[in-house]
N, C-alpha and C positions, 0 to 999 in steps of 0.2 A: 564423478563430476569434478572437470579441474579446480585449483583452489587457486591459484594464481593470477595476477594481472598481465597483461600484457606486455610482453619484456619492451625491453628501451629498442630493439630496432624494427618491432611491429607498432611500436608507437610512432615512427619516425617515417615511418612507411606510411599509414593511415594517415600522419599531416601532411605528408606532400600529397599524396592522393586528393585529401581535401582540397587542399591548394590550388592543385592543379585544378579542380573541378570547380574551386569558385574565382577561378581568375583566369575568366576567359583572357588572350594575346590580347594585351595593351592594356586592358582595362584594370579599375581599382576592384577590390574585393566584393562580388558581386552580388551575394547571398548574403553577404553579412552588414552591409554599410547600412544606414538609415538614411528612410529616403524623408522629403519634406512632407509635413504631415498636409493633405489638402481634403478639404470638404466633402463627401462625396453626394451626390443630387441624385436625383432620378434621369435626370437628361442626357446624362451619359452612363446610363443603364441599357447597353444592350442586349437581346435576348441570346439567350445558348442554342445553341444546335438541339435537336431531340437527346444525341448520341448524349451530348455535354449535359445536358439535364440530368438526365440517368444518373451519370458519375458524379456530379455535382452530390445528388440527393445522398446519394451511398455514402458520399466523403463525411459530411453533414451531419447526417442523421445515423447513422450507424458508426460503427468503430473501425469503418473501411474496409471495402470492397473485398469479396472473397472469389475465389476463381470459379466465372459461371455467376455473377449476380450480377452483373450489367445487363449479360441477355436474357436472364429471369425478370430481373423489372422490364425492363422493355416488352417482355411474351405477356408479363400479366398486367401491364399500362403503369404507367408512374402515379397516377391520378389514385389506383386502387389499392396500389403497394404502400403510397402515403398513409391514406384513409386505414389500413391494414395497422400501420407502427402504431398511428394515434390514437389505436381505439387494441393495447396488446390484446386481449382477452380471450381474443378470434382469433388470434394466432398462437397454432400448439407446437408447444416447450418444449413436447414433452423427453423428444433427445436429450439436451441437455439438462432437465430434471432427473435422467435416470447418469448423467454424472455426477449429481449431486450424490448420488448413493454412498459414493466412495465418502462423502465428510457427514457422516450419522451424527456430529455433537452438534450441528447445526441446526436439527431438525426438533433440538429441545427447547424446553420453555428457560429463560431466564434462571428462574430459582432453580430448575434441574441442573442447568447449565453449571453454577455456583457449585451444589450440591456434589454433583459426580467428578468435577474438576476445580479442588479449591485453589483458591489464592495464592499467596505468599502471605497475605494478610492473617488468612485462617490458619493457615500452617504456623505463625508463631501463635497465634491464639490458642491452639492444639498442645502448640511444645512450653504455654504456659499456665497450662492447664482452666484458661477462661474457655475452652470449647474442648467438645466431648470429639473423640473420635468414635467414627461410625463400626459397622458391627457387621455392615457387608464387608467378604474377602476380598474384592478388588479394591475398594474405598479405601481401607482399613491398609492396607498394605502401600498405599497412595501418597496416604498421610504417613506412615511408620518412615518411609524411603523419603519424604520431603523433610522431616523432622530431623533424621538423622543426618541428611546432607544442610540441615542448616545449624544445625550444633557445630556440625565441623567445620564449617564455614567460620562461627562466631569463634570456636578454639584458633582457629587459623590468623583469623584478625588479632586477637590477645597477640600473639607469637609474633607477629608479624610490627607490633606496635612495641612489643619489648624489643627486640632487635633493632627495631628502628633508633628506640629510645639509647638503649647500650652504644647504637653507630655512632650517635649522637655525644655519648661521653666522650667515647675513642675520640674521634674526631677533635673534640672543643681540645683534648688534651693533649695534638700533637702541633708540632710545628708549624707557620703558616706555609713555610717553604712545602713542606711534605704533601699538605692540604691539598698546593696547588699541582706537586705534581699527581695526586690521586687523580684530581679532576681533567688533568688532561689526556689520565692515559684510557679513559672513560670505564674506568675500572667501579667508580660509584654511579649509579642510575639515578638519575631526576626522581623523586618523588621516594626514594627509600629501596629495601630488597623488592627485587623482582618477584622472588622465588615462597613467598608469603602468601602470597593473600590468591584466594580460587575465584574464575569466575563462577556466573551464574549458567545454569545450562544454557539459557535463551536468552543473550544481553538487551533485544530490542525490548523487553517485560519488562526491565530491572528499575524499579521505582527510585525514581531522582534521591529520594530522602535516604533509599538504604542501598544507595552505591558504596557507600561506608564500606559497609557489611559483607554486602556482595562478593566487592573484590574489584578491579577493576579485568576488561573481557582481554581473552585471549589473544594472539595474532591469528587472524581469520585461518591459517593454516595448521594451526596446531591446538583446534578446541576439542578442548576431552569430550568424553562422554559422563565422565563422572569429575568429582572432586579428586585430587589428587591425594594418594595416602605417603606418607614415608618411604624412602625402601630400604628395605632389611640390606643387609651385608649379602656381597657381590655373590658369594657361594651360595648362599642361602638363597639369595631373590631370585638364581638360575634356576637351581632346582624347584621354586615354588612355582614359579613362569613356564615351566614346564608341566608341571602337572597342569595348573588353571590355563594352560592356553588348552589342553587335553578335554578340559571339563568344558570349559564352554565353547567346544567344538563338538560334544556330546550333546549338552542343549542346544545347539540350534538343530543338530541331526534329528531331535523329537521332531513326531509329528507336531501340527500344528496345534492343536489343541490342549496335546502335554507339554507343549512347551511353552504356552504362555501360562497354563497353570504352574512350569514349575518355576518361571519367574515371579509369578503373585505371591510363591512359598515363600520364597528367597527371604532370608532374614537382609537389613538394610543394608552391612557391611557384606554378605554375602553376591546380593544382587549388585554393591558399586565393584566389586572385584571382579563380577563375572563380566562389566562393561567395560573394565580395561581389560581386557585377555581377550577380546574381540579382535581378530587378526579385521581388515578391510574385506576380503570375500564376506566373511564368518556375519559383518555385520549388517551387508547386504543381504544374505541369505538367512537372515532375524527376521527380516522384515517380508522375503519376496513372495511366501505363499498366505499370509495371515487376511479375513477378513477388515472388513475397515475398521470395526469395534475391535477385533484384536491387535490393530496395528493402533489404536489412541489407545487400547488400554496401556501396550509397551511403551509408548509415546509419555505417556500420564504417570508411570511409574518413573519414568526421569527427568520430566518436568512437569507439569497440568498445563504449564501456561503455552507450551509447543502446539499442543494440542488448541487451543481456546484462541487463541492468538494466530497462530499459523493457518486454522482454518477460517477465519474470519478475510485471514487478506486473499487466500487461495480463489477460495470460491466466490470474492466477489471479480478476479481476475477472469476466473473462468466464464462467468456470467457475461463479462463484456465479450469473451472470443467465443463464443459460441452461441449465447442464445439469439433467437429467432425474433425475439421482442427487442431489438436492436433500440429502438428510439427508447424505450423506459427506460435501457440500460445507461443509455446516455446520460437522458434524463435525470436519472437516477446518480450518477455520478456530478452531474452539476450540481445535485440539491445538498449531496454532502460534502462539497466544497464548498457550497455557499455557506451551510452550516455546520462548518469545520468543527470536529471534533480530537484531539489531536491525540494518538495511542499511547504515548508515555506518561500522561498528565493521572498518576494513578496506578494503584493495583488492581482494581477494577476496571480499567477502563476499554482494556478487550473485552473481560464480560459482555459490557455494556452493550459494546460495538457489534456485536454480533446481535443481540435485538435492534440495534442503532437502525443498522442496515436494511433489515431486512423483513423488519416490521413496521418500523419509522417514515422509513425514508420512501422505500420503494414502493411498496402501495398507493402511496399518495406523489409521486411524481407528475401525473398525467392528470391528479384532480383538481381539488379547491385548496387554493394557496392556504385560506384560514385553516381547514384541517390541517394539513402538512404545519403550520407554522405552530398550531396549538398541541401538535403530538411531537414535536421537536420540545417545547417545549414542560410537557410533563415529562421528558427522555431521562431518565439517569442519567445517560451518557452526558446530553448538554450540561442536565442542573451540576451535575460534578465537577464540567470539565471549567465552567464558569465560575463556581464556587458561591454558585445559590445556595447548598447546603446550610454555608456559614453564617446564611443571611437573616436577621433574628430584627425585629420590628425594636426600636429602642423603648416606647413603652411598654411593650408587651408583658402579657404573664410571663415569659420565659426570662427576659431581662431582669423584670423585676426580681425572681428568684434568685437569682444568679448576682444580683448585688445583695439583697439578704442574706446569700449564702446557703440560701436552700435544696440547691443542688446538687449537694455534694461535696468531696473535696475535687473529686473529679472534673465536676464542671467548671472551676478553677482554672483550670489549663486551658480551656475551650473559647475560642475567640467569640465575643458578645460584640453584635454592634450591626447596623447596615452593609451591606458588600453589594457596589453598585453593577458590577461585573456585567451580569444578565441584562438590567435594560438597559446597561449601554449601548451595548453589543446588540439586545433586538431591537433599536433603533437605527444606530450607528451604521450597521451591517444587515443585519434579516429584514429590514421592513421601508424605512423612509430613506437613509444613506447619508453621509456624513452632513452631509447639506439638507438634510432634513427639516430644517424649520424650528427644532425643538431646543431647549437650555438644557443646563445642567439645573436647573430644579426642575425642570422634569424628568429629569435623567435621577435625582433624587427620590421622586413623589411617586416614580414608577419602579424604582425599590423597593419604599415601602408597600406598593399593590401586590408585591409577588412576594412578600415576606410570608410565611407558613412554606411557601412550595420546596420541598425536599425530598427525602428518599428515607422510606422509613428501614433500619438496621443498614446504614450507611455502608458500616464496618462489615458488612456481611454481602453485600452487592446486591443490596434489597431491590424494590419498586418505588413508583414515587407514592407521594404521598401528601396531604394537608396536612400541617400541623396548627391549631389552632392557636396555640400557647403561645407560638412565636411569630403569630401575623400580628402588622402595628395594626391598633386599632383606630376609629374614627374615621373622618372623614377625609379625602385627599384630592388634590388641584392638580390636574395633568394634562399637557395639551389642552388647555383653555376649558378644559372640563371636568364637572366635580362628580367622585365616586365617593358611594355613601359606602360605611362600612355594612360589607356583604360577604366579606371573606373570600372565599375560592373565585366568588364570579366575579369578584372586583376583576384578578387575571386575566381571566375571559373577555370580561368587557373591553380590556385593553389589546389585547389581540384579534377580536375584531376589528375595533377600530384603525387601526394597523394596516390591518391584511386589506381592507377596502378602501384606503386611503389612497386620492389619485398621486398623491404623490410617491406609495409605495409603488404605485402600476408602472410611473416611469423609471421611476428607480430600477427595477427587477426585470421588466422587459430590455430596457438599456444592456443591462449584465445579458439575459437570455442572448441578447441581437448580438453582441461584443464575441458569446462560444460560437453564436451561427451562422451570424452573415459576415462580420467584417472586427477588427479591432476598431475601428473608425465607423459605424453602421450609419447609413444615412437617417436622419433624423426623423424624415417620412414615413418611415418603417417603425422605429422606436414609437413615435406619438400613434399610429395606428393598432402598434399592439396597446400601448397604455388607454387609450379609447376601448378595446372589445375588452380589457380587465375590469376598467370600470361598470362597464353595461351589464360585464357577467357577474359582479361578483370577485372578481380574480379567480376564474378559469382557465388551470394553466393550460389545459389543452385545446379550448378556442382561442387562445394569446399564440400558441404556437401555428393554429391554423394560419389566422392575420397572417403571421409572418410568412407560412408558405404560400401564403397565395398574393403577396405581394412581389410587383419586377424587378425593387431593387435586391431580395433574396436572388434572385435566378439569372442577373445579372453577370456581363464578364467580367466587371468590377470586383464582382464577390468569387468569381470560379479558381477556385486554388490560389486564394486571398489571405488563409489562414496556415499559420505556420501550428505545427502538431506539438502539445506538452510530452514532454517526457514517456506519461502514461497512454497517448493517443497514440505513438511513432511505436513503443514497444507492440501493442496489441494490433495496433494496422501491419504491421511487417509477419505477425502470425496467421492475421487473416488473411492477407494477401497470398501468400504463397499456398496456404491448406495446411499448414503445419499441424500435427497433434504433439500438441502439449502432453509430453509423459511427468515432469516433473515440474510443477506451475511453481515452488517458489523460488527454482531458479528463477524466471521472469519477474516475480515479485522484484527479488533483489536486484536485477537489473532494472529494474523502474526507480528503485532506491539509489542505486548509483549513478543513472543519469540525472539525481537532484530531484526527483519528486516522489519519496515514500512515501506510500500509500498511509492514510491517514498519519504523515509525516510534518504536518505543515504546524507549527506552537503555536503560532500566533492567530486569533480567532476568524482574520480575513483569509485564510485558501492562499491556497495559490491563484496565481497570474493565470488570464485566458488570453495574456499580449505579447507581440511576438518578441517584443524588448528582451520578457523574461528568460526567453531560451535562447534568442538568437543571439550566438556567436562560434567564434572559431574551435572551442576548448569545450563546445557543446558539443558542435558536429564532429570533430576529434573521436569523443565518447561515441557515438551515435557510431560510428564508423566503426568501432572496435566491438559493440553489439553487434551489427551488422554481419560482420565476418564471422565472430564464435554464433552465432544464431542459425548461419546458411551451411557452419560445420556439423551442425548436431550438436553444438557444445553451449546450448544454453537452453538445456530441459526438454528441450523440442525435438521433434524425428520431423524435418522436410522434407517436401514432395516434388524436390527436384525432377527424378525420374518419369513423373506421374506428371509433373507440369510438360517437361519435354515430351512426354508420348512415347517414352520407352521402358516402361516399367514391365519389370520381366525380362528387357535384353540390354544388360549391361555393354552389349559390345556395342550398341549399335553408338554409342556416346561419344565414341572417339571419331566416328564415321561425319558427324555433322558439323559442319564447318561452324566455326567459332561465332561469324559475323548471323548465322542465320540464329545460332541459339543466342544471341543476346539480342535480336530482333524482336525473337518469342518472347523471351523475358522482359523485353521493356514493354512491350504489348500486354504483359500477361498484369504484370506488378502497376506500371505507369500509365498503362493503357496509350502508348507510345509517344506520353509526353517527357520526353527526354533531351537537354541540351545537348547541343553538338560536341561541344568540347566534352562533357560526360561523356559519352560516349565513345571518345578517344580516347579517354583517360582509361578508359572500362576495358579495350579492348586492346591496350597495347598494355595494360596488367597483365592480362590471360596470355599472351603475346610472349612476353617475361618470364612469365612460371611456365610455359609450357618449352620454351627453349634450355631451360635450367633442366630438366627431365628428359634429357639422352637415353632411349631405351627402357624406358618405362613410362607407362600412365601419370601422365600430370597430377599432380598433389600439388595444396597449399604447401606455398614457403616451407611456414611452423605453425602446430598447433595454435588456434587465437586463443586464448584463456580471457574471457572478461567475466564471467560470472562465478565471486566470490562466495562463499557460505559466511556469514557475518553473521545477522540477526538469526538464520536454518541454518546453522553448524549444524547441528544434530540432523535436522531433515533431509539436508546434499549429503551429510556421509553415508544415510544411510539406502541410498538408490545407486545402483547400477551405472557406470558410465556408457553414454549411446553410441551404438557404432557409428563412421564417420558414413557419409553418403557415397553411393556408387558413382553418381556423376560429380567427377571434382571441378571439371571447365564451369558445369549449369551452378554449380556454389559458390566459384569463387563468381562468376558473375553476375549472379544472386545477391551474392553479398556486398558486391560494389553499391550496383543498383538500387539496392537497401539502404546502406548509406549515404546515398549521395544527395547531395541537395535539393535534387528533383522529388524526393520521396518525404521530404520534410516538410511537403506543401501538401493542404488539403482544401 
């Protein structure tokens, strides 16, 4: 997998291309400018074409069209295919359930989850002997290999902190003249020795508090697989380099099964020495025959968190490009934006995320708002990521101890007091919206309602939990109404209240109508879904019906109205063409470098559903350089160029089709031949270019596009295979244009 960005004259190439493309002769910047924001009505809602419906609903309601699903809804009616997403159940999975097969740590409970892949958290608990190490040999060897690299980690900081400290004499003690010229000849580094401190194997896990510790992360190009040891004297480090490149070219040669046994053997220092003497074949061929449980145990023995964490975003990636239950998927992705949870906030917090997902969220996507709102909020995940945990009723038993002193000395350190976080947040954002009607004493009074709600052995990546000792007690005044003290249901009764409130209805249909009909949604449309929320209940899936069966959805007003996030344009550009995803967290990370990491977002509102948020020049720039490594094979993906053209199996025939007819196909196939003219010129006098450059051979791109870096999957890109490049290079590169072009950024 390349590691590199895009050099400066593939960037320079992709801005003019841009350019050209969004600045049709004469005009200003066409794609990018804003236009005046205007009202939209129902009276200038005209209806679509049948064809336009079709596409419309696909854009909409799935994650974009895949080749062959415009004449599949069309053979089985739009009416029934609708009826089909909003009711998933009836619709079987079951392909893409048996890719889930390949991420086996998905399919556990919680505490197993914890159990078989600890922490960072637990790992120093382990190495300080407040927890026992387990007694199974995979476990056991888990822990031995995380304990060991985080000793050396902490020896490495010390080291790194006296050097620093010594630089720091030297320095104060020479001349200011000499100072300055150290510093210009850039012989001293900002922040101290470079060559100190180790990262973490997975930096995207690396807990804000023990970035200390950690070390700060590699250059995306040169991240180990282990910690770095010393090296011996130059004689001596050949001949040792020589035998350990010998040995662990002998362990990978075992079969599979002795060979992940004789990594489980492996003493700590044994096992990190055998992962530097990994030539790049060697460490691809670690991995290319092992079942999925033998490829996370290898995984787990050099970090737990690659595993817990890398599967959590993989497979919710996969889920949007492949499953058949395309609206949940959606759905489901709204609900955890709405209720953003954000992966760094914690050592726990991929644990979490992995029930978050996919017990949380998704189940209840299509149901009753107050479910979804009331299992969000028992979630570990939320109560963490908000810092409900901390939240302790100011009378309470607990406080009261804790000013006695009855707690310990322990408890001491431990913050005592209200933390309004949570219901700010589920007013604020999950239920009524900034304009909600409510103060900050009720933003107070609905503090103390939720005071017990925690997670019982925090520190351990528990479940939630009551705590009696630290809910305030008595009576309390919130939104104009009084809860007697009742403990747990006092919650409850405020999450109802909430979830049926008509002013959450407009609230949240507003947000719903903003991802699916318009950034602007005509208001007609908004008050009639908040009408059927009200009558239901808040059911979200008669709110969504409303909305499909109202004209201002199905309008030309709304038809490729919506500009695609980050994560819609990566996954529609896979489903578009039929790509297989061999390697998903390359795409992960491209989702992350076009600005939208998947549960990337701190701040407890999500991300933007408007087109403000994405649109501009230095967006489509990126988008453009996805585009091109995605249509090379060079972003995880094997494309079905050949298979879209109608020549798979005969390579020759590639050269034989005139240039104009296959980007015909391809705008027809991708765009469904909504293609600007100027695009279009710009698209074919590219191919036009490269194919005159290639005197006597087969047209190839320029140069390799490198945009998908390994950054947060170091470890995961290094250790797959790179894909071979595609037989048709004309249908890629005009694939790839196509892909990026402005035309594809609308859905």
């Amino acid at each position: 997998m390349p590691t590199n960005l895009v050099s400066g004259t593939e960037r320079f190439l992709a801005a003019a291309l841009i350019a050209l493309m969004v600045l049709p002769p004469g005009e200003p910047l066409a794609f990018a400018r804003k236009k005046k924001k205007q009202e939209p009505t129902a009276a200038n809602a005209s209806p679509l074409t049948p064809d336009q419906r079709a596409i419309h609903a696909l854009n909409r309601l799935t994650f974009g069209p895949r080749p062959g699903d415009v004449a599949a809804v069309e053979a089985m009616g739009l009416d029934k295919w609708i009826d089909g997403q909003l009711n998933p159940e009836t619709i079987d999975d079951s392909a893409f359930e048996a890719r889930l097969a390949a991420y086996p740590a998905m399919r556990l409970s919680q505490h197993e989850l914890v159990e078989r892949f600890p922490s960072p958290a637990m790992i120093r608990q382990a190495e300080q002997g407040k927890r026992g190490i387990p007694g199974n040999a995979v476990e056991r060897a888990i822990y031995n290999d995380q304990i060991a690299q985080l000793r050396e980690r902490q020896e490495q900081k010390k080291s790194t902190e006296l050097r620093a400290q010594s630089a720091g004499q030297m320095t104060s003690a020479q001349p200011t003249a000499a100072n300055g010229e150290r510093n210009a000849s850039g012989s001293m580094a900002q922040g101290g020795p470079q060559s100190g401190a180790a990262a973490p194997a997975n930096s995207m896990m690396a807990n804000q508090s023990n970035q200390a510790e950690m070390g700060p992360p590699p250059a995306p190009d040169m991240m180990p697989m282990a910690v770095a040891k010393p090296a011996p004297p130059p004689i001596e480090e050949t001949e040792k380099k020589l035998y350990a490149d010998l040995d662990a070219t002998n362990v990978v040669n075992l079969p599979a099964d002795q060979r992940v046994k004789k990594l489980i053997e492996m003493k700590p220092d044994e096992f990190r020495d055998f992962l530097q003497h990994l030539s790049k074949m060697d460490r691809v061929a670690l991995f290319a025959d092992l079942t999925p449980e033998q490829k996370e145990t290898v995984f787990a023995l050099i970090n737990p968190q690659l595993v817990v964490g890398g599967e959590v975003l993989v497979t919710r990636l996969l889920r949007d490009v492949y499953s058949e239950r395309q609206l949940e998927a959606v759905m489901t992705d709204f609900w955890l934006n709405h209720f953003n949870v954000y992966l760094k906030k914690g050592e726990f917090a991929a644990w979490y995320l992995a029930d978050y997902q996919n017990k949380v969220i998704r189940p209840h996507a299509l149901g009753k708002f107050e479910d979804l709102l009331a299992a969000t909020a028992h979630s570990p995940a939320m109560l963490f990521y908000l810092d409900q945990t901390e939240s302790v009723g100011p009378h309470s038993l607990a406080a009261f101890r804790s000013f006695m002193g009855m707690n310990g000395p322990a408890a001491k350190a431990r913050p005592v007091g209200l933390n309004e976080n949570y219901a700010r947040e589920l007013m604020e954002l999950h239920t009524l919206g900034v304009d909600g009607g409510y103060t900050q004493r009720d933003v107070t009074e609905v503090a103390k309602i939720f005071t017990g709600w925690g997670i019982d052995h925090a520190d351990q990546g528990g479940e939630f939990e009551f705590n009696p000792r630290r809910h305030e007690p008595g009576q309390k005044v919130a939104l104009g109404y009084q809860f007697a003290d009742r403990g747990e249901s006092e919650g409850m009764q405020v999450l109802h209240m909430l979830a049926v409130s008509p002013v959450t209805a407009h609230h949240i249909s507003l947000q719903i109508a903003q991802r699916f009909v318009s950034d602007n949604p005509p208001p007609a449309i908004v008050n009639a879904m908040a009408a059927t929320w009200v009558k239901t209940g808040g059911d979200i899936r008669e709110v969504m019906r409303t909305m499909l069966e109202s004209p201002e959805f199905w309008s030309t007003d709304a038809y490729r109205a919506k500009v695609k996030t980050p994560e819609e344009y990566v996954v529609s550009a896979v489903r578009a063409t039929g790509g297989e995803v061999v390697h998903p967290a390359a795409l992960v990370e491209a989702i992350g470098q076009l600005g939208m990491p998947l549960y990337g977002c701190q701040t407890p509102n999500g991300y933007s559903w408007m087109a403000d948020a994405w649109l501009n020049t230095g967006g489509l720039l990126d988008r453009m350089n996805f585009s091109l490594a995605l249509a090379d094979n060079n972003a995880g993906t094997v494309m079905s160029w050949d298979k879209l053209m109608d020549i798979e199996g005969q390579p020759g025939v590639a050269a034989d089709v005139k240039a104009d007819s296959k980007e015909q196909k391809l705008e027809n196939l991708l765009l469904d031949g909504a293609v600007a003219e100027h695009t279009r010129t710009v698209v074919l006098a590219q191919l036009a270019q490269q194919q005159g450059g290639a005197v006597g051979k087969r047209p190839q791109m320029a140069k390799q596009v490198n945009f998908v870096r390994p950054r947060d999957f170091g470890q995961l890109l290094q250790s797959v295979a790179p894909l071979p490049p595609p037989v048709d290079q004309d249908a890629a590169l005009l694939g790839g244009l196509l892909l990026g072009s402005p035309d594809f950024q609308r859905r």
